[in-house]
PQR file with spaces between the fields and no chain letter, atoms N, CA, C, O and H, PARSE charges and radii, in Angstrom:
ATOM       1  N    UNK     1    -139.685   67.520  -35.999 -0.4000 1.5000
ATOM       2  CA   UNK     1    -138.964   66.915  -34.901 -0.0000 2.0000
ATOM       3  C    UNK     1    -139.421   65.474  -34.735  0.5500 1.7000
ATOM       4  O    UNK     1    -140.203   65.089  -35.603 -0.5500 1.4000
ATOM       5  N    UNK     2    -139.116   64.682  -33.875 -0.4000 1.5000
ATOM       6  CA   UNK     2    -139.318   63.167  -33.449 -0.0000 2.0000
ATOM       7  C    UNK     2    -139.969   63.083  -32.668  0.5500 1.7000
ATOM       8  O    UNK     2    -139.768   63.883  -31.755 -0.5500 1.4000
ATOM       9  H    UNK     2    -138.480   64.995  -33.170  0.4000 1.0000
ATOM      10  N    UNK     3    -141.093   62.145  -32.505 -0.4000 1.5000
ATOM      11  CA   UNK     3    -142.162   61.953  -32.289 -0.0000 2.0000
ATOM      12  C    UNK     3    -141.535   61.938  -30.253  0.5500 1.7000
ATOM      13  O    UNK     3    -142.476   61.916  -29.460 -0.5500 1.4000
ATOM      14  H    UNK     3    -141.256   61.494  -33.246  0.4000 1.0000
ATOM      15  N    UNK     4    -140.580   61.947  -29.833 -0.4000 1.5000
ATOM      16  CA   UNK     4    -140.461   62.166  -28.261 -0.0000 2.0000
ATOM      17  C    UNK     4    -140.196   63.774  -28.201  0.5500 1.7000
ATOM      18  O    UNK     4    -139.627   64.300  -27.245 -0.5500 1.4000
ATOM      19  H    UNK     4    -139.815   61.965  -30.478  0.4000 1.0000
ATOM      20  N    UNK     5    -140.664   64.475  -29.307 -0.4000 1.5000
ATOM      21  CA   UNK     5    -140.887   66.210  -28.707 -0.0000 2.0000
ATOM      22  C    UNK     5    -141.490   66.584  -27.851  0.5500 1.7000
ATOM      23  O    UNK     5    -142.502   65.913  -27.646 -0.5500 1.4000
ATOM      24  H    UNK     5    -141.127   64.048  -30.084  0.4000 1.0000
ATOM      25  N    UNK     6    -141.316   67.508  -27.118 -0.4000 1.5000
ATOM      26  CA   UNK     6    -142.636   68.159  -25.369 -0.0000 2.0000
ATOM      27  C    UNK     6    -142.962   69.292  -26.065  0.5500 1.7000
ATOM      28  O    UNK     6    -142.320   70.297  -26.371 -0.5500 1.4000
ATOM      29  H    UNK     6    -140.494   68.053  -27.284  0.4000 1.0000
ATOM      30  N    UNK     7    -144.233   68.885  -26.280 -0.4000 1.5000
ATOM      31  CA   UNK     7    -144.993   70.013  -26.590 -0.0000 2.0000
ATOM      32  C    UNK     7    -145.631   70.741  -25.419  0.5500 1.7000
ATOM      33  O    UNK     7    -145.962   70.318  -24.312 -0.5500 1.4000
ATOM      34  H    UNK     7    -144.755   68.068  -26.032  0.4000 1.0000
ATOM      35  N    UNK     8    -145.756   72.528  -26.220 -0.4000 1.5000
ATOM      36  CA   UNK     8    -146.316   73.203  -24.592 -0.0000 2.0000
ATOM      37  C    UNK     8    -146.636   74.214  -25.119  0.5500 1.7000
ATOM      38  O    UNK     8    -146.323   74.267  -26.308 -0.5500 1.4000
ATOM      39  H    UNK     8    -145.487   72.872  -27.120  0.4000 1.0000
ATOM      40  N    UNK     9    -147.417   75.518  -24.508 -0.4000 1.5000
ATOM      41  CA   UNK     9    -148.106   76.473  -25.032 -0.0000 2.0000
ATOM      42  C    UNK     9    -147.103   77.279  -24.483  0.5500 1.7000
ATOM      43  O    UNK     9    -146.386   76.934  -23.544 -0.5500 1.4000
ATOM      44  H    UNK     9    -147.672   75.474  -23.542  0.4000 1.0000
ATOM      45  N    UNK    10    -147.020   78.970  -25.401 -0.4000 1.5000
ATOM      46  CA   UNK    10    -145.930   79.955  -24.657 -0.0000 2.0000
ATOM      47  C    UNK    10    -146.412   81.215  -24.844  0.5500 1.7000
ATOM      48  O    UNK    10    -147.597   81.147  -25.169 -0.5500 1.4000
ATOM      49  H    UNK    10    -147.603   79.250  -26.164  0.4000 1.0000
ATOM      50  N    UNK    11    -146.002   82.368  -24.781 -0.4000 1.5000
ATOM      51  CA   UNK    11    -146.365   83.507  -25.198 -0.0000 2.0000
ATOM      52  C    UNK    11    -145.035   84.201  -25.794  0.5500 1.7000
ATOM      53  O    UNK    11    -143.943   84.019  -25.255 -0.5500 1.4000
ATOM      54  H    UNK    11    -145.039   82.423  -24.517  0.4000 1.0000
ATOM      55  N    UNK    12    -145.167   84.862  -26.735 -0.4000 1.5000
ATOM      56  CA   UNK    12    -144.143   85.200  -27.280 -0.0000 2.0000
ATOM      57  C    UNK    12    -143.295   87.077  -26.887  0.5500 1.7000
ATOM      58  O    UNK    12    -143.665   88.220  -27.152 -0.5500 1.4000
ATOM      59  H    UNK    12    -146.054   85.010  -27.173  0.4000 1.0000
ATOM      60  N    UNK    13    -142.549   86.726  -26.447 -0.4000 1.5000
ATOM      61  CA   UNK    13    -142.334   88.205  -25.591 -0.0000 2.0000
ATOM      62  C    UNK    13    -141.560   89.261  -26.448  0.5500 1.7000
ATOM      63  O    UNK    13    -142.010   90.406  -26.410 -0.5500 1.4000
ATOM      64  H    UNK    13    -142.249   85.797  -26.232  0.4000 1.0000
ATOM      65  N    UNK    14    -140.448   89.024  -27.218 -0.4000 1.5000
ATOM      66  CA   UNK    14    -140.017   89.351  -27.844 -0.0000 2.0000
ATOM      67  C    UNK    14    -139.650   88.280  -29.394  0.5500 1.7000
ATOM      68  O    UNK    14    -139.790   87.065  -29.531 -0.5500 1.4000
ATOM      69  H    UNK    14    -140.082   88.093  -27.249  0.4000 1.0000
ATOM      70  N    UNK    15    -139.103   89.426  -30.477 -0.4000 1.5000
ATOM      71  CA   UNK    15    -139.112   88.571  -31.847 -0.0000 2.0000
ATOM      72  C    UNK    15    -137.468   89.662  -31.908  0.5500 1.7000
ATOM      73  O    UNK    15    -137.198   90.808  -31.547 -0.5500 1.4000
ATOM      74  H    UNK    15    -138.989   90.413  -30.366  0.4000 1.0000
ATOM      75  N    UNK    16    -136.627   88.441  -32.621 -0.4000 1.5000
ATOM      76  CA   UNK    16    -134.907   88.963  -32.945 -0.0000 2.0000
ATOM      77  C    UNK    16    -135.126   89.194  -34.198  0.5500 1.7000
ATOM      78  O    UNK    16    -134.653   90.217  -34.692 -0.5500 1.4000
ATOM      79  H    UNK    16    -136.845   87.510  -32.914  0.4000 1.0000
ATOM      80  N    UNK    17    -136.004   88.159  -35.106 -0.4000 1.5000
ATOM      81  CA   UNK    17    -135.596   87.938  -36.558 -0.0000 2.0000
ATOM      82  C    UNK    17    -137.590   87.910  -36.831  0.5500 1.7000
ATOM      83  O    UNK    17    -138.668   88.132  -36.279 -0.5500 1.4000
ATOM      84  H    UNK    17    -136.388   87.327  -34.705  0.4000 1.0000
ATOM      85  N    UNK    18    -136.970   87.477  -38.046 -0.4000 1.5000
ATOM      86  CA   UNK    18    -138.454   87.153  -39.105 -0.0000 2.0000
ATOM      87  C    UNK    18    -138.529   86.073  -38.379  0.5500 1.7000
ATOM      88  O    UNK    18    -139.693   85.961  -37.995 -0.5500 1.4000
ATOM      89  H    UNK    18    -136.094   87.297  -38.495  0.4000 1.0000
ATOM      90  N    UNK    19    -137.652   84.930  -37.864 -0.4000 1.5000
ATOM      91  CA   UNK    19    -138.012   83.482  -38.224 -0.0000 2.0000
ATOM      92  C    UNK    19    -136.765   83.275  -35.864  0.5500 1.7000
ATOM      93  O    UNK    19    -136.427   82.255  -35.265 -0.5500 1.4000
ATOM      94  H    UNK    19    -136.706   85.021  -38.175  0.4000 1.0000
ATOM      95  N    UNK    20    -136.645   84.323  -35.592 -0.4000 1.5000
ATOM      96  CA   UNK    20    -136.429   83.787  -34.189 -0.0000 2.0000
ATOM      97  C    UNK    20    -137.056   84.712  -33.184  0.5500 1.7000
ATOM      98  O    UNK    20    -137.363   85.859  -33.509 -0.5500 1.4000
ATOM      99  H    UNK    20    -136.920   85.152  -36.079  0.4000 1.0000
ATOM     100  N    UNK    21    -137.260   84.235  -31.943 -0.4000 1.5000
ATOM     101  CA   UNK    21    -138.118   84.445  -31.023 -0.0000 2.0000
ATOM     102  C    UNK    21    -137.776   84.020  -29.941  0.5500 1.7000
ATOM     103  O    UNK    21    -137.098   83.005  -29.781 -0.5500 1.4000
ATOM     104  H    UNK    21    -137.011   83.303  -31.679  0.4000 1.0000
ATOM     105  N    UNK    22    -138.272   84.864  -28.914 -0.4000 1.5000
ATOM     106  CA   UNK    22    -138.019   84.661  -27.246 -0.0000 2.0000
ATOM     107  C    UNK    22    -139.427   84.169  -27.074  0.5500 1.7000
ATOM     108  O    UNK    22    -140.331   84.991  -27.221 -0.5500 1.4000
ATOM     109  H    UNK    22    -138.823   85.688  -29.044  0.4000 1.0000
ATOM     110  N    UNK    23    -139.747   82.797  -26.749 -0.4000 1.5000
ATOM     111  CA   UNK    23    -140.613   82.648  -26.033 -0.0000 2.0000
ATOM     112  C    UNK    23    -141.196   82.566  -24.677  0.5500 1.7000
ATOM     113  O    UNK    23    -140.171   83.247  -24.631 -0.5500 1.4000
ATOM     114  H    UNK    23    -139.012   82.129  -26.629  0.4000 1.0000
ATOM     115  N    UNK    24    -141.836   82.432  -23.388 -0.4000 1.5000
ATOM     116  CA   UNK    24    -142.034   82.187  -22.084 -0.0000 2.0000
ATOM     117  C    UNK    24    -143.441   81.177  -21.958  0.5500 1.7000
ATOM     118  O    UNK    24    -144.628   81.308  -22.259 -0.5500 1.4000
ATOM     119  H    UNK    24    -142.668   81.879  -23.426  0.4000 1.0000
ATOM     120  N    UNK    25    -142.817   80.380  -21.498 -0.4000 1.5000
ATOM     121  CA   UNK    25    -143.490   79.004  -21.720 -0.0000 2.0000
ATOM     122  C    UNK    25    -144.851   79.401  -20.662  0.5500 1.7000
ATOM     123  O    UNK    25    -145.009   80.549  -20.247 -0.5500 1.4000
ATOM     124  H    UNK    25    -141.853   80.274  -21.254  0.4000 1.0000
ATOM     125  N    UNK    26    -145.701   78.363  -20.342 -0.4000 1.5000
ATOM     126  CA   UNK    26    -146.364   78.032  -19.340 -0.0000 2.0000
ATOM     127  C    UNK    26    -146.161   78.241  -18.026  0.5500 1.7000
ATOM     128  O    UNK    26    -146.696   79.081  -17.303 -0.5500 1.4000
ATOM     129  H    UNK    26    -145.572   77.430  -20.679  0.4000 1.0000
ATOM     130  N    UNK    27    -144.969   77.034  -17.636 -0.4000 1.5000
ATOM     131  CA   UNK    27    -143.922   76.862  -16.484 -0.0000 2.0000
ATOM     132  C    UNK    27    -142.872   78.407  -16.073  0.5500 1.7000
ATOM     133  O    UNK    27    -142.255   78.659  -15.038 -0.5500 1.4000
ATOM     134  H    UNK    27    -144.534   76.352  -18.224  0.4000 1.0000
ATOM     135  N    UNK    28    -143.006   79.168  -17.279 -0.4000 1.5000
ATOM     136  CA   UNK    28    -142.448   80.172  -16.706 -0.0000 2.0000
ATOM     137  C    UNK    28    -141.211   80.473  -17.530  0.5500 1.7000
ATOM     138  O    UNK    28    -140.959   81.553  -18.062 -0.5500 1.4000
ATOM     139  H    UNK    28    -143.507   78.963  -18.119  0.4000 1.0000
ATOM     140  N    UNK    29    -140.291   79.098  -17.572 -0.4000 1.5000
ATOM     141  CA   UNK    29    -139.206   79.085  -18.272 -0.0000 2.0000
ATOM     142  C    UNK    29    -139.063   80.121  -19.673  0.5500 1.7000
ATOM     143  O    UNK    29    -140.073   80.577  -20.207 -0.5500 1.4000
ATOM     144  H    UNK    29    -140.496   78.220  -17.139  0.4000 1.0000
ATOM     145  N    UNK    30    -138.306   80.283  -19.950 -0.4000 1.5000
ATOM     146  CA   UNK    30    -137.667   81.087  -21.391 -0.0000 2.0000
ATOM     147  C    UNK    30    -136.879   80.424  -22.608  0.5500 1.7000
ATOM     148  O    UNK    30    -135.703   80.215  -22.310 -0.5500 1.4000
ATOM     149  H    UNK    30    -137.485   79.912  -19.516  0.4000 1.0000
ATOM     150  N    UNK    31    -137.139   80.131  -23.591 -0.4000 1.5000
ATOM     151  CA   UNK    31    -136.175   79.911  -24.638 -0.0000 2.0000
ATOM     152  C    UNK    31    -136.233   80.936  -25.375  0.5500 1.7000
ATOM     153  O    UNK    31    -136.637   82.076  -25.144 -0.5500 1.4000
ATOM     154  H    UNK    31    -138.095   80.300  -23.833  0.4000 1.0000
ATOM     155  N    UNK    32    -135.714   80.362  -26.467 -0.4000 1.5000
ATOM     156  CA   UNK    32    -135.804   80.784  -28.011 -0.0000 2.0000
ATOM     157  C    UNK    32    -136.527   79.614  -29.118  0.5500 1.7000
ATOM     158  O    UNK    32    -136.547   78.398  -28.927 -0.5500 1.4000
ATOM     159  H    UNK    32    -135.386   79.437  -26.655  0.4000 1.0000
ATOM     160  N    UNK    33    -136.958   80.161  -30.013 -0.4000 1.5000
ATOM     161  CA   UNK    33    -137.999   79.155  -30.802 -0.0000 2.0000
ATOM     162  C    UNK    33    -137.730   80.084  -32.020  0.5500 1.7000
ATOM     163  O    UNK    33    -137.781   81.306  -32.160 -0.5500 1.4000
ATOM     164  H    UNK    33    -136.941   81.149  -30.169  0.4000 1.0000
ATOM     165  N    UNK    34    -137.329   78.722  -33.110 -0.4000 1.5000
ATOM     166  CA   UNK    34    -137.909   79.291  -34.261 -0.0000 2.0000
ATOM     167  C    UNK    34    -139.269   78.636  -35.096  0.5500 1.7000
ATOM     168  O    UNK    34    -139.844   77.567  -34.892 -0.5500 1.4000
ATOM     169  H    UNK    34    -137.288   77.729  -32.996  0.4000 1.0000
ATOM     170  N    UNK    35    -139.583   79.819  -36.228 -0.4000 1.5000
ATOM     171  CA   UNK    35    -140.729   79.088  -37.133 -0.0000 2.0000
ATOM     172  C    UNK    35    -140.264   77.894  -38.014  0.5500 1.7000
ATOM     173  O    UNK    35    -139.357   77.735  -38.830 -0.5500 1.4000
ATOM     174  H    UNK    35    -139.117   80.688  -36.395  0.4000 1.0000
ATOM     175  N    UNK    36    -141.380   77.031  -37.452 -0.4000 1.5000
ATOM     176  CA   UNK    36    -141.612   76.040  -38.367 -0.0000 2.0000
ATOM     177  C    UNK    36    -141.718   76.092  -39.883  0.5500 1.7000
ATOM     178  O    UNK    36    -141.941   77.228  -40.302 -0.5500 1.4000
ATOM     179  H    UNK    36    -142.118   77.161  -36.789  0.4000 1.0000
ATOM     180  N    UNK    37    -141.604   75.059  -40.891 -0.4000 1.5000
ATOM     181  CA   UNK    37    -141.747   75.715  -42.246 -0.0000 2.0000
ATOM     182  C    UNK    37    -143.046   75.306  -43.250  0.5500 1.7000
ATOM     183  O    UNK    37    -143.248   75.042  -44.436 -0.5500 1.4000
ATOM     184  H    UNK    37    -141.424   74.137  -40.551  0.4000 1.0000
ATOM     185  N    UNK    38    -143.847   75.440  -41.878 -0.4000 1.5000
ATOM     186  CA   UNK    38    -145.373   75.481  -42.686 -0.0000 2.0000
ATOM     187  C    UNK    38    -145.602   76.714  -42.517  0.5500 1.7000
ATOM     188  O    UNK    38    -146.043   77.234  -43.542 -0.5500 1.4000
ATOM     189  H    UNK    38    -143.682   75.654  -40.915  0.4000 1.0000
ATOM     190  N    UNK    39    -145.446   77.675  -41.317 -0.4000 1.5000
ATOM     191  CA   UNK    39    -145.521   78.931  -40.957 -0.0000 2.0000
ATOM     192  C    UNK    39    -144.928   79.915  -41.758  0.5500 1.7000
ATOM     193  O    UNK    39    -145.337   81.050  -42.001 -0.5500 1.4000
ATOM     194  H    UNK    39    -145.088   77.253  -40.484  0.4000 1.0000
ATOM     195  N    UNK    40    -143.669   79.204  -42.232 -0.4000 1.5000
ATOM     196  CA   UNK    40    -142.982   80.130  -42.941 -0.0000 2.0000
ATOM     197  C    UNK    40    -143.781   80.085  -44.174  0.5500 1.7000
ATOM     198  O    UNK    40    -144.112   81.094  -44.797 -0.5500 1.4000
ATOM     199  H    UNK    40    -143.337   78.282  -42.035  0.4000 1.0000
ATOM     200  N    UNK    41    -144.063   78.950  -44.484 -0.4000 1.5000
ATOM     201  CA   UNK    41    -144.763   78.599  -46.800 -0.0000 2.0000
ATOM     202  C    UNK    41    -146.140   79.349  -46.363  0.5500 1.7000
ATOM     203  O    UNK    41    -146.909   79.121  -47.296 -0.5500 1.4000
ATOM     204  H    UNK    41    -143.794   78.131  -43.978  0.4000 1.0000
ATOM     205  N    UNK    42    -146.579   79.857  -45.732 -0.4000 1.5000
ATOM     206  CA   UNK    42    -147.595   80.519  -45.489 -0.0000 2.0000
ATOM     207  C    UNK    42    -148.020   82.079  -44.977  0.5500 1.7000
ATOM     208  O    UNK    42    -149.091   82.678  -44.889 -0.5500 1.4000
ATOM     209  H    UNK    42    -145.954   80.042  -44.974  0.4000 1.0000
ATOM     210  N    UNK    43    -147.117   82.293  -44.792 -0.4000 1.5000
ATOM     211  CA   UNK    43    -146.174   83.634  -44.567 -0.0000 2.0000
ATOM     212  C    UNK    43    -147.249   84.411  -43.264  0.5500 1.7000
ATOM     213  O    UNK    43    -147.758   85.531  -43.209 -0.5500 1.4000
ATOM     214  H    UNK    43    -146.247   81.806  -44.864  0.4000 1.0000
ATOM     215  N    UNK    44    -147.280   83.379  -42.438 -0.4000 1.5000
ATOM     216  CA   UNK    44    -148.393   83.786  -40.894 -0.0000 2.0000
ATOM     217  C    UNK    44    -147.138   84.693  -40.088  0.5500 1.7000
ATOM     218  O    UNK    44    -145.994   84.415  -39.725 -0.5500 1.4000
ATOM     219  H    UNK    44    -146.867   82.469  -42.482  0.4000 1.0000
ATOM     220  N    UNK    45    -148.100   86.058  -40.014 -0.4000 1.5000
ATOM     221  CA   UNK    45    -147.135   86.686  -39.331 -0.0000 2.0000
ATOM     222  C    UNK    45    -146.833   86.286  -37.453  0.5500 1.7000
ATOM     223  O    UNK    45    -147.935   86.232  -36.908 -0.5500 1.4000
ATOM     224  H    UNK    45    -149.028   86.283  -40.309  0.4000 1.0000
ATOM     225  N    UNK    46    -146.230   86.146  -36.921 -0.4000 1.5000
ATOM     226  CA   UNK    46    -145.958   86.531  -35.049 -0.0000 2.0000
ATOM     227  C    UNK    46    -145.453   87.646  -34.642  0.5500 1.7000
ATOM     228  O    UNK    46    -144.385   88.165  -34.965 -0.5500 1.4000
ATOM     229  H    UNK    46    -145.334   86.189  -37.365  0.4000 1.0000
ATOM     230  N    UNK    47    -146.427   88.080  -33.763 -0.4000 1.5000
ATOM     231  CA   UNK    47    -145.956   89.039  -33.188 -0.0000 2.0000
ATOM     232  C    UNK    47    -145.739   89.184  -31.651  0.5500 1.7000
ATOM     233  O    UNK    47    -146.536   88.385  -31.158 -0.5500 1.4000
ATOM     234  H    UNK    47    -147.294   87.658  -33.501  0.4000 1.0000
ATOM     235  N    UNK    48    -145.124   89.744  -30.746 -0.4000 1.5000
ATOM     236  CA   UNK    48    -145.262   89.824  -29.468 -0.0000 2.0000
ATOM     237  C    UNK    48    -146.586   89.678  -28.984  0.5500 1.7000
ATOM     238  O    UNK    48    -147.576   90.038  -29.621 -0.5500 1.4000
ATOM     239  H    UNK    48    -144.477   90.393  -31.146  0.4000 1.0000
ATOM     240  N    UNK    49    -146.613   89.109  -27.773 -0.4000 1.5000
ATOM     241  CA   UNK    49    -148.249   88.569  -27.455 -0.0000 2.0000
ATOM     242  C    UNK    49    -148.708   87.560  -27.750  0.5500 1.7000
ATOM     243  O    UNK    49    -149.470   87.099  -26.900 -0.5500 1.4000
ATOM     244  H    UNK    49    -145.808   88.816  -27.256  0.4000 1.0000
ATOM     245  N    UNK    50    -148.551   86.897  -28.756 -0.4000 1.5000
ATOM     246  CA   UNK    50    -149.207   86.044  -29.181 -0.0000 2.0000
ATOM     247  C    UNK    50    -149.049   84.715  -29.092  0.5500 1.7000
ATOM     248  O    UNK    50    -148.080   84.258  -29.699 -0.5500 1.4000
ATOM     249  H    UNK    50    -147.932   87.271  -29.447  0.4000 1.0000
ATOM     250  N    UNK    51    -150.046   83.629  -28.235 -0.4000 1.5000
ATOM     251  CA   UNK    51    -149.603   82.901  -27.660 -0.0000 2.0000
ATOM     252  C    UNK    51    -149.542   81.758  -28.904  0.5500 1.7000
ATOM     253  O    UNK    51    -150.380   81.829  -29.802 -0.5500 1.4000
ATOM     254  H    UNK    51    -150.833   84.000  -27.742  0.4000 1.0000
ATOM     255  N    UNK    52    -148.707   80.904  -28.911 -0.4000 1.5000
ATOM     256  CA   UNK    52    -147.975   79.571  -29.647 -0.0000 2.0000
ATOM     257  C    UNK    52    -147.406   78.486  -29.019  0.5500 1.7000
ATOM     258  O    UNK    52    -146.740   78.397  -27.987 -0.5500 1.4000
ATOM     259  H    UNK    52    -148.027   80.846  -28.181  0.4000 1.0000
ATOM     260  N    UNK    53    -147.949   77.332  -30.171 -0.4000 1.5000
ATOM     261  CA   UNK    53    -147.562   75.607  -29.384 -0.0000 2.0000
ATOM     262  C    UNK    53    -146.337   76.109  -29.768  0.5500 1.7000
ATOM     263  O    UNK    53    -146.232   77.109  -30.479 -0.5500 1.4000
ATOM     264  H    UNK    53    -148.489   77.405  -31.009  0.4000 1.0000
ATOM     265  N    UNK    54    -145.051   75.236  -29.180 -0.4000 1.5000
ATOM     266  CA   UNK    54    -143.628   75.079  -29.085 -0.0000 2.0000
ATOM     267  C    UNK    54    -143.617   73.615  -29.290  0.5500 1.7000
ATOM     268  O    UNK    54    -144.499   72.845  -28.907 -0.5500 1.4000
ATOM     269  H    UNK    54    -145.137   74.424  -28.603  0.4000 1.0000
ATOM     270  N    UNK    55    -142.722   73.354  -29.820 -0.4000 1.5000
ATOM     271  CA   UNK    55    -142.140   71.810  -29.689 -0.0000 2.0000
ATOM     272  C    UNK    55    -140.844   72.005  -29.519  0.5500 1.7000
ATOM     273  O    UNK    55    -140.063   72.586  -30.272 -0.5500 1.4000
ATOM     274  H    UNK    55    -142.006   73.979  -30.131  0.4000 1.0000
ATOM     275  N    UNK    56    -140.614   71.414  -28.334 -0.4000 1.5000
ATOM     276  CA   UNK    56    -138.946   71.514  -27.436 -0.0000 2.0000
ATOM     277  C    UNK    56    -138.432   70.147  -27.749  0.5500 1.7000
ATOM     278  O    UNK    56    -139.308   69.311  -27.971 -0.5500 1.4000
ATOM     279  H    UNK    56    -141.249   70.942  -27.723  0.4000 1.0000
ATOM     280  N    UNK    57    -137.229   69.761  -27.809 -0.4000 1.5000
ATOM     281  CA   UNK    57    -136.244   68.609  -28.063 -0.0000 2.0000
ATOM     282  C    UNK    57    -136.487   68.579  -26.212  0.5500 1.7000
ATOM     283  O    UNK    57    -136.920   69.396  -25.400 -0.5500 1.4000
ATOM     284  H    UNK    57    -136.517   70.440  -27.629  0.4000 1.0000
ATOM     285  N    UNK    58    -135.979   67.253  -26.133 -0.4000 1.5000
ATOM     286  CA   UNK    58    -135.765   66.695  -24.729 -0.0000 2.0000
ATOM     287  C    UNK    58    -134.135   66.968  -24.883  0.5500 1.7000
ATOM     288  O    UNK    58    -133.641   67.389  -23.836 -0.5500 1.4000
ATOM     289  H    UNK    58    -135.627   66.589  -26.792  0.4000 1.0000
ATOM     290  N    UNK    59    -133.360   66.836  -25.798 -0.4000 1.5000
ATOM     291  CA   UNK    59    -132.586   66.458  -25.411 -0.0000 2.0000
ATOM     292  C    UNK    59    -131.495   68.454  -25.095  0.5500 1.7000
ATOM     293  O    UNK    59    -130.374   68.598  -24.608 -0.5500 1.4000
ATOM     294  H    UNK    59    -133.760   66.494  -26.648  0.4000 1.0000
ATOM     295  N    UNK    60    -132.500   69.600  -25.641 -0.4000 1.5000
ATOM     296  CA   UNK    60    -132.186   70.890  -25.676 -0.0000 2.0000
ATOM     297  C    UNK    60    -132.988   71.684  -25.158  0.5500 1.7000
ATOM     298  O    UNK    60    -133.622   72.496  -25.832 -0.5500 1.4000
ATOM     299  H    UNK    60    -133.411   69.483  -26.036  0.4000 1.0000
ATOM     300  N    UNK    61    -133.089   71.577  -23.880 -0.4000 1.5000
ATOM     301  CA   UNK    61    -134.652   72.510  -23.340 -0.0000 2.0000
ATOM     302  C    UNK    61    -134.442   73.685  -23.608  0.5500 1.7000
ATOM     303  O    UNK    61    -135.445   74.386  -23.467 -0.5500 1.4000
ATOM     304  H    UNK    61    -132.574   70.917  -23.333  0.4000 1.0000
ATOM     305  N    UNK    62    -133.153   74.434  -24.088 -0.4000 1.5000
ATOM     306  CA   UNK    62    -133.524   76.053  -24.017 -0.0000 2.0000
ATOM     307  C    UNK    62    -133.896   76.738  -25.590  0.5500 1.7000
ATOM     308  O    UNK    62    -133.816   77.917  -25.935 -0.5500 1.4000
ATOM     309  H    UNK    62    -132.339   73.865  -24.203  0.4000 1.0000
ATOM     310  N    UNK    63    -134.330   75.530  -26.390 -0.4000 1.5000
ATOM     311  CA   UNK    63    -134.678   75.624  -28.138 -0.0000 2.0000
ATOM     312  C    UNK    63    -135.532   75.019  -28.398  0.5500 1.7000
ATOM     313  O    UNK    63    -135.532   73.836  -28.059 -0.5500 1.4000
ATOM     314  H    UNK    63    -134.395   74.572  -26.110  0.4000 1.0000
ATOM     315  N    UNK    64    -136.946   75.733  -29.320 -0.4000 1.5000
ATOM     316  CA   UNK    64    -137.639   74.961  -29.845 -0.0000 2.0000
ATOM     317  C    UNK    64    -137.962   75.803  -31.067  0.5500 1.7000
ATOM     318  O    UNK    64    -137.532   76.892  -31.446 -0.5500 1.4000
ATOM     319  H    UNK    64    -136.945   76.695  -29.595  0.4000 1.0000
ATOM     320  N    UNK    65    -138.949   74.868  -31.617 -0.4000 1.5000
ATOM     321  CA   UNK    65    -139.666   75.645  -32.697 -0.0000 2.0000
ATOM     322  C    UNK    65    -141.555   75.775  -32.536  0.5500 1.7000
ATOM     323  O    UNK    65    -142.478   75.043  -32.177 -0.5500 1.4000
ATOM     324  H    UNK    65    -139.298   73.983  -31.310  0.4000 1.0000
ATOM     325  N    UNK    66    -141.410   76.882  -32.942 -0.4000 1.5000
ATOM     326  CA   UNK    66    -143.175   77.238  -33.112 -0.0000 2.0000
ATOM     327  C    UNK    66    -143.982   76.649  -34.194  0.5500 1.7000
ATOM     328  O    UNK    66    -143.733   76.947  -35.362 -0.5500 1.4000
ATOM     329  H    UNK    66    -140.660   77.476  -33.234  0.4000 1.0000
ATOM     330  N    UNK    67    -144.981   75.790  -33.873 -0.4000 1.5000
ATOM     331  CA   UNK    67    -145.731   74.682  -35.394 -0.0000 2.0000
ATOM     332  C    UNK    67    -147.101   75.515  -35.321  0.5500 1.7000
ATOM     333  O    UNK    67    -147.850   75.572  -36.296 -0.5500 1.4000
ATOM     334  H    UNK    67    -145.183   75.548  -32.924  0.4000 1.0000
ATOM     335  N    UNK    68    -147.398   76.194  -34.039 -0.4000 1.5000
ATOM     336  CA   UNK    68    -148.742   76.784  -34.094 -0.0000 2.0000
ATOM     337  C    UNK    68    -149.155   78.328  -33.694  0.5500 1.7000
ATOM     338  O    UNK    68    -148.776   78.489  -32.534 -0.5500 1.4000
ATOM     339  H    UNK    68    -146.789   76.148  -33.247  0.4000 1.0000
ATOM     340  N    UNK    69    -149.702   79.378  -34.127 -0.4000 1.5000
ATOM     341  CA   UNK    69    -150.582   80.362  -33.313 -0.0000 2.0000
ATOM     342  C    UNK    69    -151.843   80.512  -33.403  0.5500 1.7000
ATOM     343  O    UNK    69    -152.555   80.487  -34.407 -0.5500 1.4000
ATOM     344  H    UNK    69    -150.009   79.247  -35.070  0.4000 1.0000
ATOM     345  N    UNK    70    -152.143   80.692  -32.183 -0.4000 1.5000
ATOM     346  CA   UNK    70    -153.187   80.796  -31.852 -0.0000 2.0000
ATOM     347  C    UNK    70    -154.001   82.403  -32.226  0.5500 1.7000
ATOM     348  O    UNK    70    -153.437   83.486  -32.073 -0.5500 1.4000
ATOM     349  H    UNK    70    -151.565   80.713  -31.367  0.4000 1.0000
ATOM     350  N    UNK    71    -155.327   82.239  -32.700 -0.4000 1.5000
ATOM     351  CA   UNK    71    -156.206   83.608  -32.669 -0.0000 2.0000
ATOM     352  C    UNK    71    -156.283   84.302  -31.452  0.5500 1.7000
ATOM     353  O    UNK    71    -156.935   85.343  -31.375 -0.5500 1.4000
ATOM     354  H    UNK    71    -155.786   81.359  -32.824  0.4000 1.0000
């Protein structure tokens, strides 16, 4: 994404796909997020629970993608 992304920590509540996800941010809010494609060339699994950075577009708050999880 472009360097004016909002990054934010979430927990991941539910998973649709291999590669989409319901996240619940910090703030509370809800999107959907998909994996990034370092996550993917590395084949790191997510599972429910598990909390992850998001990087949200400004210009699409209810979509982002996941670049990180956390242990």
């Amino acid at each position: 994404m472009a360097k004016d992304a909002i990054k934010m920590v979430g927990k991941v509540v539910k998973s649709f796909s291999t590669r989409e996800y319901q996240v619940e941010l910090e703030n509370k809010m809800t999107i959907k997020a998909t994996v990034s494609g370092k996550i993917n060339l590395h084949s790191i699994r997510i599972l429910p629970g598990d909390i992850v950075d998001v990087e949200i577009s400004p210009y699409d708050l209810s979509q982002g993608r996941i670049v990180f999880r956390h242990k």
